[in-house]
C-alpha positions in Angstrom: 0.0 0.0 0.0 1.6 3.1 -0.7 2.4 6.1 2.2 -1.2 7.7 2.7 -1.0 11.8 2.4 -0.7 12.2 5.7 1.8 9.9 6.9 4.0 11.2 4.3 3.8 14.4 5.6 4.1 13.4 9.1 7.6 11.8 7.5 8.9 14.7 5.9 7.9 17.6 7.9 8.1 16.1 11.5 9.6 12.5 12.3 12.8 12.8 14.0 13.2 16.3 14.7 13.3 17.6 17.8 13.7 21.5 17.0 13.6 21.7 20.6 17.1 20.6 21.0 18.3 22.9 18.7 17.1 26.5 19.3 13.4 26.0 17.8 14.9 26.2 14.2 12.8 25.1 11.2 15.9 23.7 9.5 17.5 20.9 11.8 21.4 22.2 11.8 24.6 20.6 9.6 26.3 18.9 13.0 30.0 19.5 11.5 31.8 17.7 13.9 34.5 14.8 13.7 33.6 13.7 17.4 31.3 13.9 20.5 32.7 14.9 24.0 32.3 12.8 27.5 32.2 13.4 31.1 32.1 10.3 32.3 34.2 7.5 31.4 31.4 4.9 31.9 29.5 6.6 29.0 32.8 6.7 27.0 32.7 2.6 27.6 29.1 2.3 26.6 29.9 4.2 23.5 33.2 2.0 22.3 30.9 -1.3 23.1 28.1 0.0 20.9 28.7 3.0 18.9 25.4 2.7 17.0 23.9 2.9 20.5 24.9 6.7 20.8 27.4 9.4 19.3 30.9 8.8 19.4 32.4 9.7 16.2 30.9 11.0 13.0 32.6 8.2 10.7 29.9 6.2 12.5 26.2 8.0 13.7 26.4 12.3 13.6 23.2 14.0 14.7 21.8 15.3 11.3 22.7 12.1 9.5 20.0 10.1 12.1 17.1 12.5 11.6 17.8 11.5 7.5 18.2 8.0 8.8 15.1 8.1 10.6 12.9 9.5 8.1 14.1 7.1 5.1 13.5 3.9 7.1 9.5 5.6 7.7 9.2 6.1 3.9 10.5 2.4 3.1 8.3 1.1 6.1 11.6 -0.5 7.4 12.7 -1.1 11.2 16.3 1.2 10.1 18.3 2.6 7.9 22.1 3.1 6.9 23.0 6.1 4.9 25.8 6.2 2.6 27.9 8.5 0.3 26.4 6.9 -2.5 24.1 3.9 -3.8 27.3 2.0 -5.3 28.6 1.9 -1.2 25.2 1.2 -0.3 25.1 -2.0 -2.2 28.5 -3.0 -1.8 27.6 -3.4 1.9 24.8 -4.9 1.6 26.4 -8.0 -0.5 29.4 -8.1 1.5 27.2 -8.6 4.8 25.4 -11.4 4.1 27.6 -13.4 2.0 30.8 -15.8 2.2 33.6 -17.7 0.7 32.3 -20.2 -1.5 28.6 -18.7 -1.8 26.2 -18.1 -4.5 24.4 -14.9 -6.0 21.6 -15.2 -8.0 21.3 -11.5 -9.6 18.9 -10.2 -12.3 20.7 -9.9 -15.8 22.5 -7.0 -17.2 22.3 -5.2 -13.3 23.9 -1.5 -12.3 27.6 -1.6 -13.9 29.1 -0.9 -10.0 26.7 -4.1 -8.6 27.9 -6.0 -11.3 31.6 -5.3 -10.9 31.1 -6.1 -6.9 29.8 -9.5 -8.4 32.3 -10.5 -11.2 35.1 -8.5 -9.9 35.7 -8.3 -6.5 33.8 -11.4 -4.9 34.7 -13.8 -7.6 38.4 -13.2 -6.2 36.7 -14.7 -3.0 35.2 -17.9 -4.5 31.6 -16.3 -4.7 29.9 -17.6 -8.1 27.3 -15.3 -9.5 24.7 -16.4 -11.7 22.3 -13.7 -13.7 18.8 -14.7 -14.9 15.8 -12.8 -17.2 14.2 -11.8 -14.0 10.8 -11.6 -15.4 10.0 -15.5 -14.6 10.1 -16.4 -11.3 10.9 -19.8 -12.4 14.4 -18.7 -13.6 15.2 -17.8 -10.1 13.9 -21.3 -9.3 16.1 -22.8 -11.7 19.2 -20.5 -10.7 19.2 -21.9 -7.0 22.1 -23.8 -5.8 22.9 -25.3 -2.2 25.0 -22.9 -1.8 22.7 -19.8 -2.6 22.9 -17.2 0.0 21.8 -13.5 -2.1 19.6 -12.4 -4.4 20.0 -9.0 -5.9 17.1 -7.7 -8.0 16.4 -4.2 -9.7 12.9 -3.5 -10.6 12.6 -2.0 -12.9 16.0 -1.0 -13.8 16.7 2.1 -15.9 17.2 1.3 -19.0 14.9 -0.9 -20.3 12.5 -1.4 -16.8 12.1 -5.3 -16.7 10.2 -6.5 -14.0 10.7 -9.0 -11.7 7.6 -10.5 -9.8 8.9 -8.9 -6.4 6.6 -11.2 -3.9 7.3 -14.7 -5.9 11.0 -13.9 -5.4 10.9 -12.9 -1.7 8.5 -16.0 -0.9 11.4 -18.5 -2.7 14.7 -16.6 -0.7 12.6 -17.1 2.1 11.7 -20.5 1.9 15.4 -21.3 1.5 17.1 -18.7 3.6 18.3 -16.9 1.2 18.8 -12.6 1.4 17.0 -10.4 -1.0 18.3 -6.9 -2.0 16.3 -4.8 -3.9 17.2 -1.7 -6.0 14.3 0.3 -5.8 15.6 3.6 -7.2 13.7 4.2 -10.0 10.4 4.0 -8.1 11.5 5.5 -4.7 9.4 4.4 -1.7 6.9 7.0 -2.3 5.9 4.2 -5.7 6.8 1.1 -4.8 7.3 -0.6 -1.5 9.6 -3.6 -1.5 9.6 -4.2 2.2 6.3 -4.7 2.8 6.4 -6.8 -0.7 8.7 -9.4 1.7 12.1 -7.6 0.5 15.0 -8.1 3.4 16.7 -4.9 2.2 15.6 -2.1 -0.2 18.3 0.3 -1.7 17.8 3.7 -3.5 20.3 6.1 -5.0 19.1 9.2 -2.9 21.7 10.9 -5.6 18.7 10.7 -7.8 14.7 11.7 -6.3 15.2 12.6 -2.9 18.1 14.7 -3.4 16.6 16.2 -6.5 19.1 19.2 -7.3 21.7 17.1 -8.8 23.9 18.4 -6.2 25.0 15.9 -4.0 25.3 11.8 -3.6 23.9 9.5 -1.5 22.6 5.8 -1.3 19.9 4.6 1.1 19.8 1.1 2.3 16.9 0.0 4.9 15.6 -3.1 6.3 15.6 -4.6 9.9 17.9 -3.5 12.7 19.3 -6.7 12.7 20.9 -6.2 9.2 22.0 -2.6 9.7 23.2 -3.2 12.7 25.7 -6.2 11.6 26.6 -4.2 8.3 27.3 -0.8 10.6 29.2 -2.8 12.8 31.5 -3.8 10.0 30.9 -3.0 6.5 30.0 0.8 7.1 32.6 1.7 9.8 35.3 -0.2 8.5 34.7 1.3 5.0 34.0 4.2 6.2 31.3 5.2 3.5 28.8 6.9 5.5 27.3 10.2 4.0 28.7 13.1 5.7 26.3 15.6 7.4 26.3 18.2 4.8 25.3 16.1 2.7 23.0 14.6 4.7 21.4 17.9 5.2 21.3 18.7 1.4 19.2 15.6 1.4 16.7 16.4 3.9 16.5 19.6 2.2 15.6 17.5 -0.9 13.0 15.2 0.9 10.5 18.3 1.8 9.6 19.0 -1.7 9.8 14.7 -3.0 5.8 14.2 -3.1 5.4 17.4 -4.9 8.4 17.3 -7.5 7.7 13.3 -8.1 3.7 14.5 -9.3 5.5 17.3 -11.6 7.4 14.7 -12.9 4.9 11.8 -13.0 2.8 14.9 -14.8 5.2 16.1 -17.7 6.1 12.4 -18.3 2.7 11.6 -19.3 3.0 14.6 -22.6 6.2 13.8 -23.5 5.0 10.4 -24.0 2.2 10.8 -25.5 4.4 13.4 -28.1 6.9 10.7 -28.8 4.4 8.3 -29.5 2.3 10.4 -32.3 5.9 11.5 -34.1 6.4 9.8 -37.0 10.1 9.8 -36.4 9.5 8.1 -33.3 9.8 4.0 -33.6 9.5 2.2 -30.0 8.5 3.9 -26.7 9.6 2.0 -23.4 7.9 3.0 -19.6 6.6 0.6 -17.4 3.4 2.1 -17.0 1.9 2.9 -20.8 -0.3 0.1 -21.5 2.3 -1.0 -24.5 4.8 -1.9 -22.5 5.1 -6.2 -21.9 4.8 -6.4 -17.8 2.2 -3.7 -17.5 -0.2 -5.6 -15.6 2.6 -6.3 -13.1 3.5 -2.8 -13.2 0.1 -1.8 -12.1 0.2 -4.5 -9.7 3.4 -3.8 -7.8 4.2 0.2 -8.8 1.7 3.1 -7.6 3.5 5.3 -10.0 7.0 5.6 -12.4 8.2 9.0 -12.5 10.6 10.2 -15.5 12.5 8.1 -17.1 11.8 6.4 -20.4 13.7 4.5 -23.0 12.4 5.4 -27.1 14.2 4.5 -30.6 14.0 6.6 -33.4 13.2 4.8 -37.0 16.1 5.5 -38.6 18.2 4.3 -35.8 22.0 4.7 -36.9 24.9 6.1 -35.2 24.5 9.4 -37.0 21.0 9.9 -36.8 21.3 9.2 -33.0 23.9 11.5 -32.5 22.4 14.0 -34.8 19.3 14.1 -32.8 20.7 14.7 -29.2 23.8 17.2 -30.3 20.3 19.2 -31.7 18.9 19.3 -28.5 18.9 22.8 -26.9 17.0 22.4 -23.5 17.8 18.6 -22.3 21.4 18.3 -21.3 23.7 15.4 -22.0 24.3 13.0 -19.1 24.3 10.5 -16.9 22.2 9.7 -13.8 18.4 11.2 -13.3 16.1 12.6 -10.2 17.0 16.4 -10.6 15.4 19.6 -11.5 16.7 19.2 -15.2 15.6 17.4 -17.6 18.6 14.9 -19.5 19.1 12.9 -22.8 21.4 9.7 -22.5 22.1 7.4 -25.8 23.2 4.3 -25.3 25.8 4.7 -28.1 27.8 6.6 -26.3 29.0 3.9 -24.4 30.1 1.8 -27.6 33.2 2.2 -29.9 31.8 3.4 -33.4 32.9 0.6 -34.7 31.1 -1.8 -32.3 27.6 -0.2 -33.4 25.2 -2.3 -35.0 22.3 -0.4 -36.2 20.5 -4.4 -36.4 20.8 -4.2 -32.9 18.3 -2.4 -30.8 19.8 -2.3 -27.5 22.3 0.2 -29.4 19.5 2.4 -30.5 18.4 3.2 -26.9 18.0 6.5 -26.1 16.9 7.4 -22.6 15.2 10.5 -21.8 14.5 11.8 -17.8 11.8 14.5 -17.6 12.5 17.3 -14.9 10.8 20.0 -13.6 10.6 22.2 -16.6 7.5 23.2 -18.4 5.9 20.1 -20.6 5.7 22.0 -23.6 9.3 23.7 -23.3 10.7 20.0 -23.5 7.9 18.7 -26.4 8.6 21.6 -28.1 13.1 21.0 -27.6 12.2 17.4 -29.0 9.8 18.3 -31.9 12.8 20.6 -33.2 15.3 18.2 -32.8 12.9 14.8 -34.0 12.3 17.5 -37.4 16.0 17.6 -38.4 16.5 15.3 -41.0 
């Protein structure tokens, strides 16, 4: 069920801060400080037995990174909540916790580049095996399963071309056999899709992306019970040290007041630039989760109250040129990476392959993915109209 109105704003505007603890203010202060003082050595003790338990040093919990903390793990319906400096650390830790030498990964095919490098790069040199499935079928994760299976990492949908995976099958199987689920949930947020409640042992989100939403700072989000945080904060996040600092931190609560109203503008503006694309004549294949075209739309509607900005489209004549023709004649979406912000970006898959590698006869080179920000719907039709009419 998703957040009802006025739990959300319960979240946003009230959990976790105590204004009376700091002067009454509005804006809960950046607490820029490396370490916390003691007058008693007994408390000192406390704190070096547990330092999740209370404020020792900032590496580990800081004051204006728990009211973030606090507030995330409300709007993923979670017991707690780590914070890190950016989803890649956020997943990294995750994996790390919960697996072992000679372990198994089951992990939805074609996964974030940095979750896949954890997988083929680093734990491979540890004897951990990972096998990637079409995550659509439950029964490939069925068929995956070894002994020796201990993680399954999932992404749905992902951001390029927003495959499903049926989220409750999955976390009824992992359960059944023990087995952790991870979940990247960052295209929905929490505010669309709840994976927790769906059965999901941890849920992840690049807070770089919609809660931040001013492209101007990182973070990653990783929630679930406070028996998993605290066994990954007791390890993976201090002796990493990849916790989110608390200017950062700050910059994301900042970002959370305004999510419910900047995801609608989104969700909004989405909906015309999709329905332009799909009435150009230029315009070959549209891909979002949520237009009744797309091949999982009934579980889309089933497991996703909403799907934001980001879609995935092809142009007919789908070479290298015309691609590159098209988004070089862009004048209002900018060129880059990543999504959630105020602005509104353009991201070609062909960028990422050699020239000579490109083969028009295959479509996954023809992607071009397009994130809708907070502009004006018909200041970004009319950017694509202009650029769509150059031949």
């Amino acid at each position: 069920m998703p957040l009802q109105p006025t739990e959300l704003s319960y979240i946003i505007n009230e959990l976790a801060e105590d204004r009376e603890h700091y002067f009454n203010a509005v804006a809960p202060p950046i607490v820029q400080t490396s370490n916390f003082v003691f007058k008693k050595v007994a408390d000192l003790r406390k704190a070096f037995e547990d330092e999740m338990g209370g404020y020792l040093y900032s590496r580990g919990l800081n004051p204006t990174v728990d009211i973030l903390r606090k507030k995330l793990a409300a709007l993923d319906g979670a017991e707690d909540c780590l914070v890190f400096n950016n989803g890649a650390a956020a997943i990294f830790a995750a994996v790390l916790a919960n697996v072992k030498s000679g372990d198994h990964i089951i992990s939805v095919r074609n996964p974030y580049t940095w979750a896949q490098r954890t997988f083929d790069v680093i734990l491979s040199r540890f004897g951990i095996t990972t096998t990637y499935v079409d995550g659509r079928d439950i029964k490939n994760f069925e068929a995956a399963r070894q002994p020796n299976t201990t993680f399954i990492y999932l992404e749905s949908p992902n951001s390029w071309t927003f495959e499903l995976q049926p989220i409750k099958q999955v976390a009824a199987l992992a359960k059944q056999h023990n087995i952790i689920t991870l979940i990247d949930n960052s295209y929905c947020t929490p505010l669309y899709q709840r994976p927790i409640e769906m059965g999901i042992d941890l849920a992840m989100q690049t807070a770089t992306k919609y809660i931040g939403g001013h492209s101007d700072t990182l973070g990653g989000v990783l929630s679930g019970s406070h028996q998993q945080m605290k066994k990954i904060f007791d390890r993976e996040y201090l002796n990493v040290g990849s916790g989110i600092q608390p200017f950062n931190a700050w910059l994301l609560i900042r970002g959370l007041r305004t999510l419910p109203a900047r995801l609608q503008r989104i969700t909004n503006t989405t909906r015309e630039v999709i329905q332009f694309l799909k009435s150009h004549p230029r315009i070959d294949q549209v891909i979002f989760p949520l237009d009744e075209s797309f091949s999982q739309y009934a579980l889309a509607k089933e497991q996703m109250s909403g799907a934001c900005g980001l879609i995935t489209f092809t142009i007919k004549d789908g070479t290298m040129e015309s691609i590159t023709k098209f988004c070089e004649s862009l004048k209002h979406f900018m060129m880059a990476v990543s999504w959630g912000g105020h602005e509104s970006l353009i991201l070609p898959k062909c960028a990422g392959i050699q020239p000579a590698d490109f083969d028009a006869n295959n479509i996954q080179h023809q992607y071009i993915r397009l994130y809708t920000g907070l502009e004006e719907p018909q200041y970004l039709v009319n950017d694509l109209q202009q650029a769509l009419n150059r031949e």
